[in-house]
C-alpha positions in Angstrom: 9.9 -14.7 2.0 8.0 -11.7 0.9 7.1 -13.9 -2.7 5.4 -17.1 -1.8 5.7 -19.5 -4.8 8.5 -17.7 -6.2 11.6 -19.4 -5.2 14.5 -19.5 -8.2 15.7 -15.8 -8.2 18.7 -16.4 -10.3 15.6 -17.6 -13.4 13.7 -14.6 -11.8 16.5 -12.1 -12.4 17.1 -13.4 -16.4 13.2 -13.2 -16.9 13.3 -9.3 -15.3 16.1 -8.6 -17.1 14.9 -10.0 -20.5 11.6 -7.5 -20.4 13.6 -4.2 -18.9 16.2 -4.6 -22.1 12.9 -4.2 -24.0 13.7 -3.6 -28.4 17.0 -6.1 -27.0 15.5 -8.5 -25.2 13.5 -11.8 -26.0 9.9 -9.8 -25.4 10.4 -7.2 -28.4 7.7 -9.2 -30.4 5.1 -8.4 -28.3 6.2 -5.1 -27.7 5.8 -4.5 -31.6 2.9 -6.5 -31.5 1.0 -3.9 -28.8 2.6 -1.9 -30.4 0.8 -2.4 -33.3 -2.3 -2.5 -32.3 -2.4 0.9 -30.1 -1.4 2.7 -33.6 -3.7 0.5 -35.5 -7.0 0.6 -33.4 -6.9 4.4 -32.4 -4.0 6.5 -30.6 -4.2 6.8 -26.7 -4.1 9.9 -25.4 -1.3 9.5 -22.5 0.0 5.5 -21.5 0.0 5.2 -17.9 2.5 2.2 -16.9 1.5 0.1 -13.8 5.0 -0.2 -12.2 8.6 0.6 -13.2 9.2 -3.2 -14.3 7.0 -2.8 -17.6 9.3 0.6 -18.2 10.8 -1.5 -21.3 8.3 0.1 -23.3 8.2 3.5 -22.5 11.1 4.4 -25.1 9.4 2.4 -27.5 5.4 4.1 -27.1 7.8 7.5 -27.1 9.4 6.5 -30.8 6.3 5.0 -32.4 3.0 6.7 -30.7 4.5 10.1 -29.4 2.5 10.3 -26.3 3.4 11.3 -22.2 4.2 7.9 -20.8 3.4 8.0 -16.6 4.7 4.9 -14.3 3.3 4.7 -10.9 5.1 3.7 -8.3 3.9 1.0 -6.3 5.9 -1.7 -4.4 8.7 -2.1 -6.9 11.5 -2.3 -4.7 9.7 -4.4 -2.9 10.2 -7.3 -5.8 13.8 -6.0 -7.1 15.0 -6.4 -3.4 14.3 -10.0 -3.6 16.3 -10.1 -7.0 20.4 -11.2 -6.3 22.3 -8.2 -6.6 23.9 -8.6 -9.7 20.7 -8.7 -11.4 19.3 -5.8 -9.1 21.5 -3.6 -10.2 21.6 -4.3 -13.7 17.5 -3.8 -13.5 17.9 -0.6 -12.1 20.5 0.2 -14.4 17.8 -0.3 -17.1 14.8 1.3 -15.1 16.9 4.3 -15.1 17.9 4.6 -18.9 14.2 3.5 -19.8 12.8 6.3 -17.4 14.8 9.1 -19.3 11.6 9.0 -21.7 9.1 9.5 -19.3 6.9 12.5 -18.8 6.7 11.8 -14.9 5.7 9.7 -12.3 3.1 8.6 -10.0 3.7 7.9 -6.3 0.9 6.9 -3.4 2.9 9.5 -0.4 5.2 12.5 -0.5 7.7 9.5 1.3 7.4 7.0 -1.5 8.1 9.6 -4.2 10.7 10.7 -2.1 12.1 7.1 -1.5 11.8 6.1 -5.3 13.4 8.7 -6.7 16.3 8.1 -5.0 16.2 4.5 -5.1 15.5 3.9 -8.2 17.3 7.6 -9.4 14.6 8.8 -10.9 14.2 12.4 -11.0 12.4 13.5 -7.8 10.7 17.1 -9.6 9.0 14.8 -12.5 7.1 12.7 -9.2 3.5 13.8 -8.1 1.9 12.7 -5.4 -1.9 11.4 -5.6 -3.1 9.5 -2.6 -5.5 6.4 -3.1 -9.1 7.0 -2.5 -11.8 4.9 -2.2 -15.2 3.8 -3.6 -17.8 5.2 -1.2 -20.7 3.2 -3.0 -18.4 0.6 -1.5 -17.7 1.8 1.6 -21.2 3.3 3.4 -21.0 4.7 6.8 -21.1 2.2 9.6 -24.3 2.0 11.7 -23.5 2.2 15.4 -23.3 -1.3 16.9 -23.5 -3.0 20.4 -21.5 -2.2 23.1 -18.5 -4.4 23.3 -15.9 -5.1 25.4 -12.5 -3.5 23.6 -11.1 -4.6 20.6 -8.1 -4.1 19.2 -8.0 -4.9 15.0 -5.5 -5.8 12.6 -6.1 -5.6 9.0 -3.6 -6.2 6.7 -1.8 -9.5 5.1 -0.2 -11.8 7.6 3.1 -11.1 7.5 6.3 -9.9 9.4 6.8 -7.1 7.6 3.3 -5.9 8.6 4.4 -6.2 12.6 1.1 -8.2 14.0 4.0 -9.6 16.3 4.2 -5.8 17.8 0.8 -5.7 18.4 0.3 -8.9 19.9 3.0 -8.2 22.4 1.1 -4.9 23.2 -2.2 -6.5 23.6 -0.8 -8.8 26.1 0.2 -5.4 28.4 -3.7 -4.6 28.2 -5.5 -7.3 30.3 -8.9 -6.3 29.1 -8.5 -6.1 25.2 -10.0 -8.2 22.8 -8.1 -9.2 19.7 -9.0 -9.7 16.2 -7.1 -10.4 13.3 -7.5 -10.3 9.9 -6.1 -10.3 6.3 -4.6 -12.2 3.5 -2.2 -15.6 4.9 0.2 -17.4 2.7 1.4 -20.8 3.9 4.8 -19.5 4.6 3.1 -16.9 7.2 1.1 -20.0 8.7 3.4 -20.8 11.7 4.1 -17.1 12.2 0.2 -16.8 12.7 -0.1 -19.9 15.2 3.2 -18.3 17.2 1.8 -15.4 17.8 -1.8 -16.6 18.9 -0.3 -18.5 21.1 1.6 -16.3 22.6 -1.8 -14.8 23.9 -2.8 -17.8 26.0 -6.3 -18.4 27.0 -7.1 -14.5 25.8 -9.8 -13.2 23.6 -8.3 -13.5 19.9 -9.4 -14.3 16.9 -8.4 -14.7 13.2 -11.1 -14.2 10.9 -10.6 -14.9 6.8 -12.4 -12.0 4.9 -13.1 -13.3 1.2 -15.8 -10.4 0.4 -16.4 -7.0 0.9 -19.2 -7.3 3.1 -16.6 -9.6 5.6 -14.4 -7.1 5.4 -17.3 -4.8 6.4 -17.8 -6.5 9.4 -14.5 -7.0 10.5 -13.7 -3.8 10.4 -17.0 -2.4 12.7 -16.1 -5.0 15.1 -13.2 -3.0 16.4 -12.8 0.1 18.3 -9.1 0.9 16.8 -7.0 -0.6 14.0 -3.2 -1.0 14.5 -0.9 -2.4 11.8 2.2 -1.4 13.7 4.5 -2.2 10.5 7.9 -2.8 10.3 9.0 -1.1 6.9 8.1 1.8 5.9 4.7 1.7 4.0 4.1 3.7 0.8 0.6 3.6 0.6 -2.1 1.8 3.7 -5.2 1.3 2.0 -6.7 -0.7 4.9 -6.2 3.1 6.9 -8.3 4.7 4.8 -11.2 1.3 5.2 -10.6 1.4 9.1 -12.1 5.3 8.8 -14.5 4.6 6.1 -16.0 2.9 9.1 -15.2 5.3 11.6 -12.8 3.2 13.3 -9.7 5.1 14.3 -6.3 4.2 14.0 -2.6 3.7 15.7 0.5 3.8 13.3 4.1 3.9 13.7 5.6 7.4 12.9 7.1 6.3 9.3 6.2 5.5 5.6 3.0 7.0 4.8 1.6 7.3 7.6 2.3 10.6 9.1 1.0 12.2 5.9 -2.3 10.5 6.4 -2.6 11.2 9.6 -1.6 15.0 9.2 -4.6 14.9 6.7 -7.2 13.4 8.6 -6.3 13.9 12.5 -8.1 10.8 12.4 -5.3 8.6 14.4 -2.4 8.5 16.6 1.4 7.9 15.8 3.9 5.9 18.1 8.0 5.7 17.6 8.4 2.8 15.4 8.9 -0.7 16.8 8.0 1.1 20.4 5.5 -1.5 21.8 5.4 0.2 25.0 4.2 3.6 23.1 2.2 1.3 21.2 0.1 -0.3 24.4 0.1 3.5 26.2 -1.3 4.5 22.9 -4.2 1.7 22.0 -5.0 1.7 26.2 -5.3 5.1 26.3 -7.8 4.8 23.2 -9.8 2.2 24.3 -10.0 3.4 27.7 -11.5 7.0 26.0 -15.1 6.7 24.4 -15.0 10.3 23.4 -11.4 10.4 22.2 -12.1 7.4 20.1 -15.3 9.0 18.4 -13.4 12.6 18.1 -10.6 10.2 16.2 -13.0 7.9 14.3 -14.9 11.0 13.3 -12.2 13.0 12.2 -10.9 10.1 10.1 -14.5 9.5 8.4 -14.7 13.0 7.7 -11.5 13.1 5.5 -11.8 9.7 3.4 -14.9 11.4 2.3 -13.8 14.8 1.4 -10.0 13.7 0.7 -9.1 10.0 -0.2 -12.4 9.4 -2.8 -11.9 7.7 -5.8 -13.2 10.3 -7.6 -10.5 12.9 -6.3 -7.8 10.3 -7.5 -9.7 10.4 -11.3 -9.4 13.8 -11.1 -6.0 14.7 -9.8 -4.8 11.8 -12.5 -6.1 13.5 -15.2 -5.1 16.9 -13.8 -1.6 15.5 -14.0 -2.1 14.3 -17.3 -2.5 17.4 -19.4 0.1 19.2 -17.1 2.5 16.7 -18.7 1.0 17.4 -22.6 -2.5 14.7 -22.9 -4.8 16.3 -24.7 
């Protein structure tokens, strides 16, 4: 479900397993063949890996090029979960013994890091933690729009997982609250979408495609709080950072990443997990506030500025390499 278009996992598995076995496996061609090149056109510094399904090739840049090797950690258990066991476990089995070359690891939250090492047993002391930031020359200040009725916002792919299903059942305990929804739908996620816009009735909601920057823009200063109650536990929340970009404040469930962000920023509140009634106290109490909402939105501005830049995330990245021996 979470994979639209992918659905042979026993063809899956083979083709994961066939990269992870790496100098075994049916890709060690084009791993000499990169290989190749990286020694032949110049030396990198440090190799920084994507995610741990590419780790195939961190024993092999360690034999031939002698340089740290980093992985970030993003969303990989999110694909090995959908793998059939036997196959997941035989990945991770691989992940682990290509890992023992590694200088270290990247995660996106003090959870995830905590999370992956022990899902994936990597070891927890060779994981730092460097939050996302953003690219202000994308993301200018908001300039302050019309009055509105309140609007509650969603911005985040259409799916389950993300718990717009919460938050339309919250909306429906706040008689007065506008609803707009927005964010990346597969046509698995279609009926899911038309279920839960209709459980609103005749109420003021709306789902608005955002192709481009500038839509996304205007989404996002068309709301007066962003809520993407989610059901697991999310390592990073980009869209967080976006909503306060724009001064737009938010309401999260106390897990994943979000506690940490929030801790940074002051810029939101945090309900119990899958509590919709904490969730509707929490966005009523919000939209009925003017002042709380600007403290919030303010607060959360304030530290995607200073904080979550993309310029910070250069910097702590390259901090992180020469701690782990780039030159």
């Amino acid at each position: 479900e979470r994979f639209s278009g992918i659905d042979d996992y026993a063809r899956l598995g083979e083709l994961t397993l066939s990269m992870l076995r790496g100098a075994h496996g049916r890709q060690r061609a084009e791993f000499d063949s990169l290989l190749d090149y990286l020694a032949r056109e110049g030396r990198p510094q440090a190799v920084l890996l994507t995610n741990l399904l590419l780790s195939a090739i961190v024993p092999l840049v360690r034999d031939r090029l002698g340089v740290p090797i980093v992985v970030s950690l993003q969303g990989d258990d999110i694909f090995l979960d959908a793998l059939r066991s036997e196959a997941r476990g035989e990945a991770l089995r691989l992940i682990r013994e290509n890992c023992a070359a590694a200088s270290g690891f990247i995660a996106t939250s003090r959870y995830y890091a905590d999370f992956m090492a022990d899902y994936a047993g990597l070891p927890r002391d060779k994981v730092r933690v460097i939050y996302p930031g953003l690219n202000l020359q994308n993301h200018p200040p908001a300039p302050r729009g019309p009055d509105r009725p309140p609007t509650v916002g969603y911005f985040s792919r259409i799916d389950p997982h993300k718990g717009l299903h919460h938050l339309v059942e919250a909306v429906r305990r706040l008689p007065h609250a506008r609803l707009r929804i927005s964010g990346w739908l597969g046509p698995q996620h279609r009926k899911y979408l038309d279920e839960q816009l209709a459980r609103l009735g005749g109420r003021d909601v709306e789902y608005v495609a955002c192709p481009t920057l500038a839509a996304k823009l205007e989404f996002l200063r068309s709301v007066d709080v962003l809520s993407v109650p989610t059901v697991y536990r999310e390592p990073k929340g980009l869209y967080v950072l976006e909503a306060w970009a724009q001064g737009v404040p938010v309401v999260l469930p106390a897990h994943g990443s979000f506690p940490e962000l929030v801790e940074e920023s002051q810029g939101g509140v945090l309900i119990p997990p899958g509590d919709v009634t904490a969730l509707a106290d929490a966005l009523g109490g919000l939209l009925d506030d003017r002042d709380r909402r600007a403290e919030l939105g303010l607060a959360g501005e304030r530290a995607v500025r200073t904080k979550f830049t993309d310029d910070r995330m250069a910097e702590d990245t390259v901090a992180m390499l020469r701690d782990w021996g780039a030159a």
